[in-house]
PyMOL Python script that loads the backbone (N, CA, C, O; Angstrom):
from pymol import cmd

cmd.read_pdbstr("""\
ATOM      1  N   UNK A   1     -17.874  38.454   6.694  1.00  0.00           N
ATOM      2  CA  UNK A   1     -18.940  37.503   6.874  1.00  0.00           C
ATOM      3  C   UNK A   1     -18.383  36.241   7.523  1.00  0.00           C
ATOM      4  O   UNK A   1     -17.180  35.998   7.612  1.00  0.00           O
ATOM      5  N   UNK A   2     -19.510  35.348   8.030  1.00  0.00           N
ATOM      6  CA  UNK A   2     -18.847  34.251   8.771  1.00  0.00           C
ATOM      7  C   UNK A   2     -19.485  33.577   7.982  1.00  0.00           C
ATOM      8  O   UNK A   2     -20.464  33.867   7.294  1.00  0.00           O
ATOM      9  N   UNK A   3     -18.663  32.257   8.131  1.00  0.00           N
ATOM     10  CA  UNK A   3     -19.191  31.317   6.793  1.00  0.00           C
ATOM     11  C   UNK A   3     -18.942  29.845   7.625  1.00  0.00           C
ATOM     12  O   UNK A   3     -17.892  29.620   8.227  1.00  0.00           O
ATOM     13  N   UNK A   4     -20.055  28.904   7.559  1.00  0.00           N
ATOM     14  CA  UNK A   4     -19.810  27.549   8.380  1.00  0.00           C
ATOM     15  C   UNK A   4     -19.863  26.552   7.339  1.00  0.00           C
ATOM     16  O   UNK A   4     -20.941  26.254   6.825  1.00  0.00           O
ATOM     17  N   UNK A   5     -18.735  25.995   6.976  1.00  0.00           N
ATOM     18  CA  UNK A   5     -18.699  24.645   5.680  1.00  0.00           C
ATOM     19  C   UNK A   5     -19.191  23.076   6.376  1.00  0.00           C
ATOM     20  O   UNK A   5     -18.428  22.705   7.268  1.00  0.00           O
ATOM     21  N   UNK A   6     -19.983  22.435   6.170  1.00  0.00           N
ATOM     22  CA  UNK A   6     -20.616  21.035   6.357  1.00  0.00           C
ATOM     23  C   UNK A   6     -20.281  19.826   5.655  1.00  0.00           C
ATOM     24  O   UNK A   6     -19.315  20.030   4.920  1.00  0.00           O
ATOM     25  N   UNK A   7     -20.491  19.242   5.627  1.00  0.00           N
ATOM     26  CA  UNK A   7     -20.378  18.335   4.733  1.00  0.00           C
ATOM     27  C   UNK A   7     -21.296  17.277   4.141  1.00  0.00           C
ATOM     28  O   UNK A   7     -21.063  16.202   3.589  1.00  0.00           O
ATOM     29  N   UNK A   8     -22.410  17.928   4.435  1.00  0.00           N
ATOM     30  CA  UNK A   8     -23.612  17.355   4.195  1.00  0.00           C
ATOM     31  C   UNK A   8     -24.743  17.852   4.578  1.00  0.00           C
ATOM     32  O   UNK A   8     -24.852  18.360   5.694  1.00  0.00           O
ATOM     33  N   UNK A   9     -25.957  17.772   3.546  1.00  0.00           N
ATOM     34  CA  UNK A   9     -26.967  19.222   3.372  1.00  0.00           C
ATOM     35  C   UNK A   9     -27.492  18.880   4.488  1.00  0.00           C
ATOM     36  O   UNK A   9     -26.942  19.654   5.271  1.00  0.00           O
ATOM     37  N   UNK A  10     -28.287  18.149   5.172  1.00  0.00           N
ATOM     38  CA  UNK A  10     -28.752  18.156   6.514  1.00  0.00           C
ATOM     39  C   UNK A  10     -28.262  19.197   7.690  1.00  0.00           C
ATOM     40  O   UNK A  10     -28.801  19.919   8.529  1.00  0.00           O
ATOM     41  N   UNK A  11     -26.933  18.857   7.268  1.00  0.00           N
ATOM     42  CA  UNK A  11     -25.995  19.934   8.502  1.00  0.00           C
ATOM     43  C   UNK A  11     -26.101  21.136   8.144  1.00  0.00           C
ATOM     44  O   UNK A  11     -25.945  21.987   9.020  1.00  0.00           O
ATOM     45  N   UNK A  12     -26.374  21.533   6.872  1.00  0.00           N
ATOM     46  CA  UNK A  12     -26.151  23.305   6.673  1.00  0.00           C
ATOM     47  C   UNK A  12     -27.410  23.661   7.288  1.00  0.00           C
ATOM     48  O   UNK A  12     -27.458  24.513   8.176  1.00  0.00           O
ATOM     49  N   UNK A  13     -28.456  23.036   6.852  1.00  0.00           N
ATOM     50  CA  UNK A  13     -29.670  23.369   7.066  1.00  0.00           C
ATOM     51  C   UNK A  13     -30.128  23.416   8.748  1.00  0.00           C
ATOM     52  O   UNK A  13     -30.799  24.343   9.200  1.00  0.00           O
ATOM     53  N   UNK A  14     -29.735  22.472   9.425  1.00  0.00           N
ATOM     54  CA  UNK A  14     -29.357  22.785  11.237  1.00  0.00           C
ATOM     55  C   UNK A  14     -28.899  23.746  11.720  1.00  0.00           C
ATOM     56  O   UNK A  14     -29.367  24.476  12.593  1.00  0.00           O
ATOM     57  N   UNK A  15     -27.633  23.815  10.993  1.00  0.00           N
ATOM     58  CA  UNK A  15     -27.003  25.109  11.949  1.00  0.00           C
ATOM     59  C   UNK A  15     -26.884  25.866  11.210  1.00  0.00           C
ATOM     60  O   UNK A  15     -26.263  26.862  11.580  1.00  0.00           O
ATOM     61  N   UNK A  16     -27.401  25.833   9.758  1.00  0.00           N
ATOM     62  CA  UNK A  16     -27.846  27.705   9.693  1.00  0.00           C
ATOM     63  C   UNK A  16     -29.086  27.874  10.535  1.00  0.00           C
ATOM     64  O   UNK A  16     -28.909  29.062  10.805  1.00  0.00           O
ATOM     65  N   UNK A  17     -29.978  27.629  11.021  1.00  0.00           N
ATOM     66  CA  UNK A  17     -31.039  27.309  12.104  1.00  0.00           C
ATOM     67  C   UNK A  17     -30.693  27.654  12.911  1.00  0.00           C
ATOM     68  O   UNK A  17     -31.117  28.751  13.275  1.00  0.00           O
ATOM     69  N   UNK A  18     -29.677  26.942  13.746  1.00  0.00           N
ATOM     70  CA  UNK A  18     -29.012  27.183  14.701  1.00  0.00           C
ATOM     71  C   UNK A  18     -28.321  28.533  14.764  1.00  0.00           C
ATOM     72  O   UNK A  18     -28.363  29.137  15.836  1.00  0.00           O
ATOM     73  N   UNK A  19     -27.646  29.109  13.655  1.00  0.00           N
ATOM     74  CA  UNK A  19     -27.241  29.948  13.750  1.00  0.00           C
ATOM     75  C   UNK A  19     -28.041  31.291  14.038  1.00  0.00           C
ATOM     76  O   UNK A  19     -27.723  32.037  14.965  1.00  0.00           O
ATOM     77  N   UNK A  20     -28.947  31.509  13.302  1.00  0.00           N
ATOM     78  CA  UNK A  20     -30.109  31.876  12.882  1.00  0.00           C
ATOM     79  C   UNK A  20     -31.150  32.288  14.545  1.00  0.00           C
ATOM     80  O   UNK A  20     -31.842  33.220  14.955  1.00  0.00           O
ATOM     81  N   UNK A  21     -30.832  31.360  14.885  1.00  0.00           N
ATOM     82  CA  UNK A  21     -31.953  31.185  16.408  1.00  0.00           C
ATOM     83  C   UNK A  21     -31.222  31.987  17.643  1.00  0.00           C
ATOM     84  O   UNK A  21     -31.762  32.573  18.581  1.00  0.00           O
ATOM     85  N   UNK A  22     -29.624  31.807  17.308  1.00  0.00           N
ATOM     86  CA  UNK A  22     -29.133  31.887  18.560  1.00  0.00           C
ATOM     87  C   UNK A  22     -28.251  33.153  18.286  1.00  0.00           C
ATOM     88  O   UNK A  22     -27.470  33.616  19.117  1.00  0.00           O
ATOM     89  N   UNK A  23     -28.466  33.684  16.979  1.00  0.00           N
ATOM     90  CA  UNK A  23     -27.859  35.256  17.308  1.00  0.00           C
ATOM     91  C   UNK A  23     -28.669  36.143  16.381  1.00  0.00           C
ATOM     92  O   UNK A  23     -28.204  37.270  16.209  1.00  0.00           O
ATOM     93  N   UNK A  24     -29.719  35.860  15.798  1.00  0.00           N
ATOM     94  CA  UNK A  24     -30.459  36.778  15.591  1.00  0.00           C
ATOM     95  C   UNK A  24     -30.418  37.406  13.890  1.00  0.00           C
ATOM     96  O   UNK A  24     -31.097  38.175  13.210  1.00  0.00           O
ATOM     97  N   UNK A  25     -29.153  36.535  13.709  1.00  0.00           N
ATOM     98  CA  UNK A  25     -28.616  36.768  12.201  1.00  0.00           C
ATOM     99  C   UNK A  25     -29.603  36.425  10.900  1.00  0.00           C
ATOM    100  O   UNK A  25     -30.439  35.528  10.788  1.00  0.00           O
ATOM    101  N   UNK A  26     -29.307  37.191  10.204  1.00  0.00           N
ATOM    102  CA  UNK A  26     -29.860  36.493   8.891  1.00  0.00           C
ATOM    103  C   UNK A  26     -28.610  35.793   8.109  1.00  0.00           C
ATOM    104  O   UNK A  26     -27.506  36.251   7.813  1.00  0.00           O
ATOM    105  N   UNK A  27     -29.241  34.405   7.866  1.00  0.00           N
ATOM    106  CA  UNK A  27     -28.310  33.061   7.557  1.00  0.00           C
ATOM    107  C   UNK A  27     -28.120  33.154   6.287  1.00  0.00           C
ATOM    108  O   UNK A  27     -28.205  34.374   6.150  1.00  0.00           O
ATOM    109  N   UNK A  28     -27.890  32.666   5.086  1.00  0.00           N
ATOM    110  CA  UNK A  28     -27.749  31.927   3.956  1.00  0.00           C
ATOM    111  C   UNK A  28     -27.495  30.777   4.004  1.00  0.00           C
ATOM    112  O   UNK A  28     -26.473  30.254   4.448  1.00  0.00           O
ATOM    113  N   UNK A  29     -28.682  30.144   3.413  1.00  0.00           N
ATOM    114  CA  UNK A  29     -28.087  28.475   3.797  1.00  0.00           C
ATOM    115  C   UNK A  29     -28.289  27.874   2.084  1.00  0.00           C
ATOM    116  O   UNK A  29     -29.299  27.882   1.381  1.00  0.00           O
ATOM    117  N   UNK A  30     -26.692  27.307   1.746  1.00  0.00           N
ATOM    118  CA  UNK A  30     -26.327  27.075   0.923  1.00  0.00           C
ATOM    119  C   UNK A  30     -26.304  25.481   0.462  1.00  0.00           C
ATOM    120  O   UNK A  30     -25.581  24.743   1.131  1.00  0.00           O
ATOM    121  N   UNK A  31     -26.838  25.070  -0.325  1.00  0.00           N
ATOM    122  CA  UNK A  31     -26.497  23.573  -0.625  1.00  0.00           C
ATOM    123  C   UNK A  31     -26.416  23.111  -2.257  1.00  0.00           C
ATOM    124  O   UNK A  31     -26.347  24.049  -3.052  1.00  0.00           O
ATOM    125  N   UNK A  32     -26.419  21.891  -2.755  1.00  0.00           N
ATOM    126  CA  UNK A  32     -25.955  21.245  -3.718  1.00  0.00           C
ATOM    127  C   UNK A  32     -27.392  21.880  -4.695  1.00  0.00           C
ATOM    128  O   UNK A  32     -27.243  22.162  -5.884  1.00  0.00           O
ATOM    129  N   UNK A  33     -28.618  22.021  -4.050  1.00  0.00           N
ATOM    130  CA  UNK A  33     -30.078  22.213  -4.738  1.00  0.00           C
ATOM    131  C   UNK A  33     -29.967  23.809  -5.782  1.00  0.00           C
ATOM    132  O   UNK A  33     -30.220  23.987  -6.974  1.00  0.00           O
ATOM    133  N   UNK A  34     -29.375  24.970  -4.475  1.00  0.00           N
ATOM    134  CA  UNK A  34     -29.540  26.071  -4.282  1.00  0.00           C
ATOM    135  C   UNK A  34     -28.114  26.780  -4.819  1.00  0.00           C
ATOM    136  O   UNK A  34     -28.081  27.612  -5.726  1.00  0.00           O
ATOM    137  N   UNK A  35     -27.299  26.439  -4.308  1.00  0.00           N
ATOM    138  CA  UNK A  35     -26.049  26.942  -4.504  1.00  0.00           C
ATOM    139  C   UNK A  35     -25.453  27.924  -5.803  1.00  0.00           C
ATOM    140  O   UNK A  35     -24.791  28.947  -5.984  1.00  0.00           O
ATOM    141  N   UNK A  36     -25.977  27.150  -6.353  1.00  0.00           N
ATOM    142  CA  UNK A  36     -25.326  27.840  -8.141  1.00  0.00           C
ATOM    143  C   UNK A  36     -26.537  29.206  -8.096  1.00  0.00           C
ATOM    144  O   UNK A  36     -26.184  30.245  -8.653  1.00  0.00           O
ATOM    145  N   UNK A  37     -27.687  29.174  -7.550  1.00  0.00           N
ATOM    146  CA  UNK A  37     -28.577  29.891  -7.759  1.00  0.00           C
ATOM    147  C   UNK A  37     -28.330  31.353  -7.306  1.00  0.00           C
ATOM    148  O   UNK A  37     -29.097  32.207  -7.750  1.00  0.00           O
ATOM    149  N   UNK A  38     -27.037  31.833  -6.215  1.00  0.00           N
ATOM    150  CA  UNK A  38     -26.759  32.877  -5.510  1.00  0.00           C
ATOM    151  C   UNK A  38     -25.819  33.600  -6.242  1.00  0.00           C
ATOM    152  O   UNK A  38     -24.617  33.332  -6.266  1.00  0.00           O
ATOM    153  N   UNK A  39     -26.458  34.685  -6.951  1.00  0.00           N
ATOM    154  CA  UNK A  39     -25.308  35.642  -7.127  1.00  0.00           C
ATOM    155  C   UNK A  39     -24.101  36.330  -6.063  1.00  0.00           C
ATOM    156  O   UNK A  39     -24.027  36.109  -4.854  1.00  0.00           O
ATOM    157  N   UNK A  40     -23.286  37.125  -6.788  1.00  0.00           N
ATOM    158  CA  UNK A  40     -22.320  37.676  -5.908  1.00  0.00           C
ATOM    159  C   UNK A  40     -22.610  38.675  -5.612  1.00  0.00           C
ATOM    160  O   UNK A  40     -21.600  38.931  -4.955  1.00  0.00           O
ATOM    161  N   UNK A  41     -23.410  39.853  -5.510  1.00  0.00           N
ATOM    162  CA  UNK A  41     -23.578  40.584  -4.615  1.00  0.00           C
ATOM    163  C   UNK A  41     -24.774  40.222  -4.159  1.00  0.00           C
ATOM    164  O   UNK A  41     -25.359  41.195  -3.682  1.00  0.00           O
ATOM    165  N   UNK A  42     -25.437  39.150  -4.098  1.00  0.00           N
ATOM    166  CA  UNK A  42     -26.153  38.914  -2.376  1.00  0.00           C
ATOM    167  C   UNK A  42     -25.370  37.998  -1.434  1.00  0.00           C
ATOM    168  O   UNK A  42     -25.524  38.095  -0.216  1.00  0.00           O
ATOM    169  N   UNK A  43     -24.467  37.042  -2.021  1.00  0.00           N
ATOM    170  CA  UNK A  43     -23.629  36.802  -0.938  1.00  0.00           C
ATOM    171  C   UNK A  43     -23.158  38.377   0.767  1.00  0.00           C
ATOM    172  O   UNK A  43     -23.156  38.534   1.987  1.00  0.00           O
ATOM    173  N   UNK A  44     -22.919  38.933  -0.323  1.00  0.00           N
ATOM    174  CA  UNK A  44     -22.021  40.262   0.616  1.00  0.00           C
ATOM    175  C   UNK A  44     -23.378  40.484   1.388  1.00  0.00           C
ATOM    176  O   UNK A  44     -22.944  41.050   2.391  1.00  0.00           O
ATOM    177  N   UNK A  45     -24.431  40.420   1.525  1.00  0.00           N
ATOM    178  CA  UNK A  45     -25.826  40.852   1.730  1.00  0.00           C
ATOM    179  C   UNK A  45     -26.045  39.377   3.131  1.00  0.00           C
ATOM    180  O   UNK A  45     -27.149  39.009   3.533  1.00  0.00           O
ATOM    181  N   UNK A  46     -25.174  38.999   3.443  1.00  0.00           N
ATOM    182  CA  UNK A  46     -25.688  38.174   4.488  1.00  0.00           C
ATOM    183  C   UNK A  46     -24.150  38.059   5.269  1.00  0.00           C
ATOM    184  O   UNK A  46     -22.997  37.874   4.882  1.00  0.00           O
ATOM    185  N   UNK A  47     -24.825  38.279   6.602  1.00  0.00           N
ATOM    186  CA  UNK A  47     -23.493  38.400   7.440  1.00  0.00           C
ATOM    187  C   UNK A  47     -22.845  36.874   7.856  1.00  0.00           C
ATOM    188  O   UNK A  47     -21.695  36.641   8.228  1.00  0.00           O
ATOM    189  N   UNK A  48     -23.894  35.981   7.682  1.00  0.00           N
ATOM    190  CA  UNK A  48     -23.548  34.370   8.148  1.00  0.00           C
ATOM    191  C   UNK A  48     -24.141  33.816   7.067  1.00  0.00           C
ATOM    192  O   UNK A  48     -25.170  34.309   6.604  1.00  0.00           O
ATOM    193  N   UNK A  49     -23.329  32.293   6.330  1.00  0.00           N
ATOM    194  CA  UNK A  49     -23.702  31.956   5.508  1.00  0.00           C
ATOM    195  C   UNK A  49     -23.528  30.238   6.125  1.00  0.00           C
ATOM    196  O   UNK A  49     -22.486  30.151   6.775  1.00  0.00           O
ATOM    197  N   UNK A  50     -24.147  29.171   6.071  1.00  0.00           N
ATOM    198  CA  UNK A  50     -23.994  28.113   5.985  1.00  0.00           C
ATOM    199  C   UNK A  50     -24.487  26.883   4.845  1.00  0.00           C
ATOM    200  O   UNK A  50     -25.618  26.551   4.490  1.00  0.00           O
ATOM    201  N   UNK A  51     -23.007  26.324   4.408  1.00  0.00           N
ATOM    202  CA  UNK A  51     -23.257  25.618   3.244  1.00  0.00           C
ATOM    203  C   UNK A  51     -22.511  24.411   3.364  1.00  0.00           C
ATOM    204  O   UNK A  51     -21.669  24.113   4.212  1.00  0.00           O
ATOM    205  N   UNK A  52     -23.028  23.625   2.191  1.00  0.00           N
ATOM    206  CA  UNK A  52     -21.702  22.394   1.908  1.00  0.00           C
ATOM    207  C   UNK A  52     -20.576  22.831   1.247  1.00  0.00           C
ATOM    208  O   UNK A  52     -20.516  23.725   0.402  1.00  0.00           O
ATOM    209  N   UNK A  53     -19.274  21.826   1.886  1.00  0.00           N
ATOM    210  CA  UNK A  53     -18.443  22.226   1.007  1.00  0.00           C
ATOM    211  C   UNK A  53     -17.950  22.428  -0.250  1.00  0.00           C
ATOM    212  O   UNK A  53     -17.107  23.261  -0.580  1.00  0.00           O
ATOM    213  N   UNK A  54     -18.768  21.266  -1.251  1.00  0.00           N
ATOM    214  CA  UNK A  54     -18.950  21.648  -2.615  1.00  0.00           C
ATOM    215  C   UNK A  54     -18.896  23.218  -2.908  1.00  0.00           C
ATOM    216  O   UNK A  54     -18.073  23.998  -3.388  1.00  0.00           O
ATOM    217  N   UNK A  55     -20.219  23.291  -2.366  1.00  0.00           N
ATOM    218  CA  UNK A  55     -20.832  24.878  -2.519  1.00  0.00           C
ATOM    219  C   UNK A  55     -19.770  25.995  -2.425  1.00  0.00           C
ATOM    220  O   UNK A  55     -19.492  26.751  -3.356  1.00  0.00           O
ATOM    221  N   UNK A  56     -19.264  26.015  -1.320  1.00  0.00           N
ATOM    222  CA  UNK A  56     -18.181  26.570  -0.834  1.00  0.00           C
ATOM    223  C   UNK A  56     -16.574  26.844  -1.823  1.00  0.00           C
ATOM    224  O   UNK A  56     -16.043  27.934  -2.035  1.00  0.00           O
ATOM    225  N   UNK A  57     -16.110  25.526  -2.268  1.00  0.00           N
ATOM    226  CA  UNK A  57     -15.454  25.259  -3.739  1.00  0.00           C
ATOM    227  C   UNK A  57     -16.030  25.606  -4.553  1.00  0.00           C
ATOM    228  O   UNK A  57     -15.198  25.751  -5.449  1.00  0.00           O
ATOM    229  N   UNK A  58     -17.132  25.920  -4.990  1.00  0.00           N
ATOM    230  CA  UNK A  58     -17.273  26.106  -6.020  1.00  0.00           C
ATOM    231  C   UNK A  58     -17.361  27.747  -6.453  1.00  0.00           C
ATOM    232  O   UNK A  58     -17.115  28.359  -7.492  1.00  0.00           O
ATOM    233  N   UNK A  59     -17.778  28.082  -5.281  1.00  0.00           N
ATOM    234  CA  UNK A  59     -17.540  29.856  -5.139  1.00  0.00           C
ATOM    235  C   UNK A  59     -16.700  30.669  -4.868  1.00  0.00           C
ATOM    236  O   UNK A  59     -16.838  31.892  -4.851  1.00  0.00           O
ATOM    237  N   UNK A  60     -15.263  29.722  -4.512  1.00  0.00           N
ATOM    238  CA  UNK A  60     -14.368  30.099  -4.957  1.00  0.00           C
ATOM    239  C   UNK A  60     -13.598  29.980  -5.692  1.00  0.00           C
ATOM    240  O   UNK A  60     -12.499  30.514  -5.542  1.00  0.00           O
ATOM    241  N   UNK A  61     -13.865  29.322  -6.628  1.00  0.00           N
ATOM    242  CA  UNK A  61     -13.373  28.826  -7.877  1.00  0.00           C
ATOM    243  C   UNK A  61     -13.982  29.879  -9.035  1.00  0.00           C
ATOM    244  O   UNK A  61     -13.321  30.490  -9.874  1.00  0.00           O
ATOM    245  N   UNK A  62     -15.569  29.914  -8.815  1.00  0.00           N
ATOM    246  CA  UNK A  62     -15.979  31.232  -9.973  1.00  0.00           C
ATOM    247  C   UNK A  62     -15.343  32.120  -9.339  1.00  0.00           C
ATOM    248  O   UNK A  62     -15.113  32.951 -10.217  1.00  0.00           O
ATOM    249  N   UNK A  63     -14.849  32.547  -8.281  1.00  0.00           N
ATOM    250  CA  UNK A  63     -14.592  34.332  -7.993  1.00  0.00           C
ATOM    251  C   UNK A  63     -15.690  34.735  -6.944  1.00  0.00           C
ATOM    252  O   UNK A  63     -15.420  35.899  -6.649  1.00  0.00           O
ATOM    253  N   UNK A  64     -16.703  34.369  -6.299  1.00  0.00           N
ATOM    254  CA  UNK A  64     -18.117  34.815  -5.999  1.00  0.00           C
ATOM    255  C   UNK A  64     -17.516  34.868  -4.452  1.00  0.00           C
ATOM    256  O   UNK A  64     -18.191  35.581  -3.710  1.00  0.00           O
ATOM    257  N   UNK A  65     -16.383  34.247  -3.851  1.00  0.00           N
ATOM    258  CA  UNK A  65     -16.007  34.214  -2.792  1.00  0.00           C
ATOM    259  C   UNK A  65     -14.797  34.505  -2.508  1.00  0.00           C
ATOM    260  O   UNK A  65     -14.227  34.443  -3.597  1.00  0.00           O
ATOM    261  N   UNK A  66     -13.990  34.804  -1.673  1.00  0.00           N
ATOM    262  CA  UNK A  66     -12.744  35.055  -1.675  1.00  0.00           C
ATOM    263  C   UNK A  66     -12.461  35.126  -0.533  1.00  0.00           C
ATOM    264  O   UNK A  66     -13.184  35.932   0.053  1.00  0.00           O
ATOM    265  N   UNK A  67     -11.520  34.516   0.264  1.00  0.00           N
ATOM    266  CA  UNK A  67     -10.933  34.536   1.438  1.00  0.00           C
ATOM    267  C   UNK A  67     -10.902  35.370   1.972  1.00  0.00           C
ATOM    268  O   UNK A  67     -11.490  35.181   3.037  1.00  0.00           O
ATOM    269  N   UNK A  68     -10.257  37.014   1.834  1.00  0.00           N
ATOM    270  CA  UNK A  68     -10.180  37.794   2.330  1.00  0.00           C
ATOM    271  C   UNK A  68     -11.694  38.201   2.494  1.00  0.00           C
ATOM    272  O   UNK A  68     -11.845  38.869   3.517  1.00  0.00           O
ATOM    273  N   UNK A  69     -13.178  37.939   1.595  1.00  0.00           N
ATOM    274  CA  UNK A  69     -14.577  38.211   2.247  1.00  0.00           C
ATOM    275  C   UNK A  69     -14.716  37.855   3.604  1.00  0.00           C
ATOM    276  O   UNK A  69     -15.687  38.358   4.169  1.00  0.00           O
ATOM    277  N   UNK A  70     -14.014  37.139   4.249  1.00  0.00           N
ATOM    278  CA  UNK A  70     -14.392  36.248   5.502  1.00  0.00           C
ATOM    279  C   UNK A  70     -13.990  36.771   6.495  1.00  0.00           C
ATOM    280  O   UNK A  70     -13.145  37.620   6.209  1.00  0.00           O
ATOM    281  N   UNK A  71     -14.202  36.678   7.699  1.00  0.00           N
ATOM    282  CA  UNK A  71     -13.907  36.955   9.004  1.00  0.00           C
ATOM    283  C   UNK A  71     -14.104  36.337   9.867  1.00  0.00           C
ATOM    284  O   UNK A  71     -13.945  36.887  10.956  1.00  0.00           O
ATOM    285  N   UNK A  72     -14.579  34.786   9.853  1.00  0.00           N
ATOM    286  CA  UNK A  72     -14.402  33.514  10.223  1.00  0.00           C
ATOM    287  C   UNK A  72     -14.843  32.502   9.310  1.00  0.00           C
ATOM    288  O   UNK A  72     -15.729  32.681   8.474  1.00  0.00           O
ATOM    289  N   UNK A  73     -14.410  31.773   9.428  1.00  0.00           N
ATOM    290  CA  UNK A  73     -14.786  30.217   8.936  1.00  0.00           C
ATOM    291  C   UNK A  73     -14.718  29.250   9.885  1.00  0.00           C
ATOM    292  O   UNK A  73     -13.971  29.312  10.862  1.00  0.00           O
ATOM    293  N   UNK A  74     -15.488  28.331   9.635  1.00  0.00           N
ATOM    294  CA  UNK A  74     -16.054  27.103  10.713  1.00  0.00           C
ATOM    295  C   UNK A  74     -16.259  25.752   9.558  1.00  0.00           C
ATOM    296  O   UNK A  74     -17.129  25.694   8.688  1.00  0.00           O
ATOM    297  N   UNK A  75     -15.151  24.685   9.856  1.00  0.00           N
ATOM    298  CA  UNK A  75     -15.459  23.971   9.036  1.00  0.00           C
ATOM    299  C   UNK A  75     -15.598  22.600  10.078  1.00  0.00           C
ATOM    300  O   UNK A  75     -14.798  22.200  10.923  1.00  0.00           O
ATOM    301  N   UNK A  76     -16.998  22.022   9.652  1.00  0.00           N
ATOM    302  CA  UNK A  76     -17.834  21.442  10.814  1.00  0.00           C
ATOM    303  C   UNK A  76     -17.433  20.186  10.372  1.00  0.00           C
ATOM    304  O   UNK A  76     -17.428  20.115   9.143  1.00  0.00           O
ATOM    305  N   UNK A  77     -16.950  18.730  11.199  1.00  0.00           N
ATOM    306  CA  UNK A  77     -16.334  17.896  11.698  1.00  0.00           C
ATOM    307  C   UNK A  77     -15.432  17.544  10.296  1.00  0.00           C
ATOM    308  O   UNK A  77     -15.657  16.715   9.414  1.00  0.00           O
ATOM    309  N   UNK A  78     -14.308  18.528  10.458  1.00  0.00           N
ATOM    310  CA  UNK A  78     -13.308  18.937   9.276  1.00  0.00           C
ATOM    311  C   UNK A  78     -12.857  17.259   9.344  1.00  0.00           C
ATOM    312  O   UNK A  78     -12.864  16.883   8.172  1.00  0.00           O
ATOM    313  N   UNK A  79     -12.500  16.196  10.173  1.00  0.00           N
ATOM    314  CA  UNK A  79     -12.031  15.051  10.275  1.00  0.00           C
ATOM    315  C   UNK A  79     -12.725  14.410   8.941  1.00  0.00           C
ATOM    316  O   UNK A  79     -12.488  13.203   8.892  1.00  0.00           O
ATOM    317  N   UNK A  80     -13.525  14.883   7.830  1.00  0.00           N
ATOM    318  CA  UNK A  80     -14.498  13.826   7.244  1.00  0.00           C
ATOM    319  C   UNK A  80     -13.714  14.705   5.774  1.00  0.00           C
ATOM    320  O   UNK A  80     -14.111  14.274   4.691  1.00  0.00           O
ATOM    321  N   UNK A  81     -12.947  15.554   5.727  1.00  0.00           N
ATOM    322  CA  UNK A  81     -11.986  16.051   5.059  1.00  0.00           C
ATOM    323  C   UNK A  81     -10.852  15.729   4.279  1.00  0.00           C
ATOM    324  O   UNK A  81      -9.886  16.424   3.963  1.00  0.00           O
ATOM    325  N   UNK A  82     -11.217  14.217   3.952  1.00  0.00           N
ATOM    326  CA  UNK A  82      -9.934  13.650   3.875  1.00  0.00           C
ATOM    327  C   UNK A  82     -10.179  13.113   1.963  1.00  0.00           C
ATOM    328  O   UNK A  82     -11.318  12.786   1.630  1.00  0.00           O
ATOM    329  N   UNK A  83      -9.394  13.093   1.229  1.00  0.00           N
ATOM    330  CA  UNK A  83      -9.397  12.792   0.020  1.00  0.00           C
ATOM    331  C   UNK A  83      -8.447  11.473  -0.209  1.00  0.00           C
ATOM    332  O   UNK A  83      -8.306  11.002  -1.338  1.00  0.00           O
TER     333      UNK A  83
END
""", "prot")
cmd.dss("prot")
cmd.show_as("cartoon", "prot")
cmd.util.cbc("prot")
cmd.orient("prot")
């Protein structure tokens, strides 16, 4: 699955849109509202997922995600990344 991390719900919600529009995919669009609400086997059930990064931490922290699930990641203006 391809997975695009944001950093703010506005942005997931765009370019899962975006994503969505421009290849035909069915999205998951993940945020702070919704997030906890997705089990783990419908994750596997969507080939593109776009969320915040919370969201993102936090699903891999329960187990619901795992690196090796992925086959790209896109982490959108990663510069705002900073702790």
């Amino acid at each position: 699955m391809a997975v695009l991390v944001t950093h703010r719900v506005p942005l997931a919600f765009q370019q899962g849109q975006v994503i969505r529009e421009q290849t035909g995919l069915e999205v998951l669009i993940a945020c702070g509202e919704n997030g906890d609400e997705v089990p783990k086997r419908r994750l596997a059930d969507f080939p593109a997922i776009a969320c915040t990064a919370q969201v993102f931490i936090n699903w891999l922290k329960r187990g619901l995600l795992r690196m090796d699930d992925l086959s790209l990641l896109i982490i959108d203006e990663v510069h705002h990344a900073v702790k």
